[in-house]
C-alpha positions as protocol buffer text, in pm:
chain_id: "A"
residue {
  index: 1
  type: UNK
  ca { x: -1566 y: 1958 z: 4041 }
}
residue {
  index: 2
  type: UNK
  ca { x: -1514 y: 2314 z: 4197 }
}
residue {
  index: 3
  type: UNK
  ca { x: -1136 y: 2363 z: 4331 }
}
residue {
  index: 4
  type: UNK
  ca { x: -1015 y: 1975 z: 4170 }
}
residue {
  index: 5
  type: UNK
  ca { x: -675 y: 1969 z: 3992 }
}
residue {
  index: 6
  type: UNK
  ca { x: -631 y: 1876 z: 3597 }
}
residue {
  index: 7
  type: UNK
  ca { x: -466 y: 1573 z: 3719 }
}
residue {
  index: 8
  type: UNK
  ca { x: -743 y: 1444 z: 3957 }
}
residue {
  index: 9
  type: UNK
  ca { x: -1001 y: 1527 z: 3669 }
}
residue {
  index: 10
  type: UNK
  ca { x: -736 y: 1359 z: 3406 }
}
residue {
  index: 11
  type: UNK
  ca { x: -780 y: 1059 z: 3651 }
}
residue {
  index: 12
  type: UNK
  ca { x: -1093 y: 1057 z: 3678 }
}
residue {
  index: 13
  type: UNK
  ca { x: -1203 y: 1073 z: 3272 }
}
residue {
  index: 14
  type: UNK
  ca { x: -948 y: 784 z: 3254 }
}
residue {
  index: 15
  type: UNK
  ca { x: -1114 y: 567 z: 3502 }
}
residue {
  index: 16
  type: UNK
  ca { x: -1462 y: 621 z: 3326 }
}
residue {
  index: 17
  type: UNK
  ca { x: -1324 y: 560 z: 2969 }
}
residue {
  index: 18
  type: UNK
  ca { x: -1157 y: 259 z: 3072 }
}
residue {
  index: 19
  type: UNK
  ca { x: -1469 y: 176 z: 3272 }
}
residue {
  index: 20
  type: UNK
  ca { x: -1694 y: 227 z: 2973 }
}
residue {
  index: 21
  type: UNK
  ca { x: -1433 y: 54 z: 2745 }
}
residue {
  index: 22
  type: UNK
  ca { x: -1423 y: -277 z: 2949 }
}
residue {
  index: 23
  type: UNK
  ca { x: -1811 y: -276 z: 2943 }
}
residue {
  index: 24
  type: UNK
  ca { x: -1837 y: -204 z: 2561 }
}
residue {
  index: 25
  type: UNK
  ca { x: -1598 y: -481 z: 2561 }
}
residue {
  index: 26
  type: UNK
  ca { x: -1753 y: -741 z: 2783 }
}
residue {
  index: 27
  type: UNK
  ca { x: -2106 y: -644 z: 2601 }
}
residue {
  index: 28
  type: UNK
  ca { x: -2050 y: -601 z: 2232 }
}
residue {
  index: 29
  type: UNK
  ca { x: -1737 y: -796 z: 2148 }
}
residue {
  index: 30
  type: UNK
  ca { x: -1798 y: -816 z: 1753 }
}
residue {
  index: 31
  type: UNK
  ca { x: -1826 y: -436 z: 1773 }
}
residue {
  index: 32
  type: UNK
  ca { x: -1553 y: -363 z: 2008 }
}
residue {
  index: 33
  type: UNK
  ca { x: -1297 y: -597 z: 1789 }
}
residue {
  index: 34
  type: UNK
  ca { x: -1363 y: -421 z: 1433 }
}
residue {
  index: 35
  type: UNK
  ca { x: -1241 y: -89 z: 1601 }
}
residue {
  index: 36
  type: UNK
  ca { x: -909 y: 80 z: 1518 }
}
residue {
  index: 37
  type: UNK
  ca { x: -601 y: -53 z: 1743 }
}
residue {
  index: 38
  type: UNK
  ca { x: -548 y: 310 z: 1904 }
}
residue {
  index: 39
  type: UNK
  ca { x: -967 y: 361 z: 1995 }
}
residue {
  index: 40
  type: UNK
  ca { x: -899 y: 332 z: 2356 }
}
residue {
  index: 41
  type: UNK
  ca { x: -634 y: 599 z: 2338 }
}
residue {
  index: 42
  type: UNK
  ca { x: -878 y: 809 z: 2149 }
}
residue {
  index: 43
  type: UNK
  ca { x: -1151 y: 786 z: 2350 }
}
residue {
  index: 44
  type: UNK
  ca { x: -953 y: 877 z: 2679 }
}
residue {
  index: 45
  type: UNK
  ca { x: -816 y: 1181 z: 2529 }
}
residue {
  index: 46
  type: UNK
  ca { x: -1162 y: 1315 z: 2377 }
}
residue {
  index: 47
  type: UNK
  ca { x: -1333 y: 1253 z: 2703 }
}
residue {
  index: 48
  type: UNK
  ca { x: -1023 y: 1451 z: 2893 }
}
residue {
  index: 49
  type: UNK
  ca { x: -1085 y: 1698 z: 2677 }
}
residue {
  index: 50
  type: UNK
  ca { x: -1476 y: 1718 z: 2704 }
}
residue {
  index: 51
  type: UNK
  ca { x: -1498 y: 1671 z: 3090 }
}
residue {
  index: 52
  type: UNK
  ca { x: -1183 y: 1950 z: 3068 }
}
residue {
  index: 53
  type: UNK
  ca { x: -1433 y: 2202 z: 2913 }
}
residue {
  index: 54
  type: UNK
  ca { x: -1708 y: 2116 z: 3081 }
}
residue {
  index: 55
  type: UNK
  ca { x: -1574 y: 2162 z: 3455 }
}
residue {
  index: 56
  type: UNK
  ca { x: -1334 y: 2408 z: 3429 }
}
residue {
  index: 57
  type: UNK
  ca { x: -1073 y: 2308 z: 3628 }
}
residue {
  index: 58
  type: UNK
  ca { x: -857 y: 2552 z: 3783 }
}
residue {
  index: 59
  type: UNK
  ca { x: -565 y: 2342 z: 3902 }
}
residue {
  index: 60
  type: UNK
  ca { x: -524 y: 2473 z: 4228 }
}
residue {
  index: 61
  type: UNK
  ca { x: -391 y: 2841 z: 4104 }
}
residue {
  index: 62
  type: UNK
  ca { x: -645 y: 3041 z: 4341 }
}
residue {
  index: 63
  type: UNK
  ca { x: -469 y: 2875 z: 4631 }
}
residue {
  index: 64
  type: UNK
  ca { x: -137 y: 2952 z: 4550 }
}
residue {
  index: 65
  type: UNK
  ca { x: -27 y: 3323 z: 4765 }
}
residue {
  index: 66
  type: UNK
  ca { x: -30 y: 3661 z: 4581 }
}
residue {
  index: 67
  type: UNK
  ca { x: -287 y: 3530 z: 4343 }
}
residue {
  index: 68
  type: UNK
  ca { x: -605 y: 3659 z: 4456 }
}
């Protein structure tokens, strides 16, 4: 994820959380409907976060002139 933007790696974590939430959904339906009503929020934000910290974005700041 070298040289992405915050918002292509914000878009990204919220593809795969909705991705993972459909199949949790589709899968485990008695488990999926005794979660909180804001869970999918949640989740997307936390894995934001996480995938945040763990690539290291640096939105595009090295390209801009007279930075480097």
């Amino acid at each position: 994820m070298n040289g992405k933007t915050n918002a292509q790696l914000s878009a990204i974590a919220t593809f795969a959380s909705v991705t993972i939430l459909w199949l949790a959904g589709y899968f485990l339906p008695d488990l999926m409907a005794t979660v909180p009503d804001m869970f999918g929020e949640l989740f997307t934000g936390a894995l934001i976060v996480v995938s945040g910290v763990f690539f290291k974005p640096d939105a595009g700041i090295k390209a801009l002139p007279g930075t480097g």
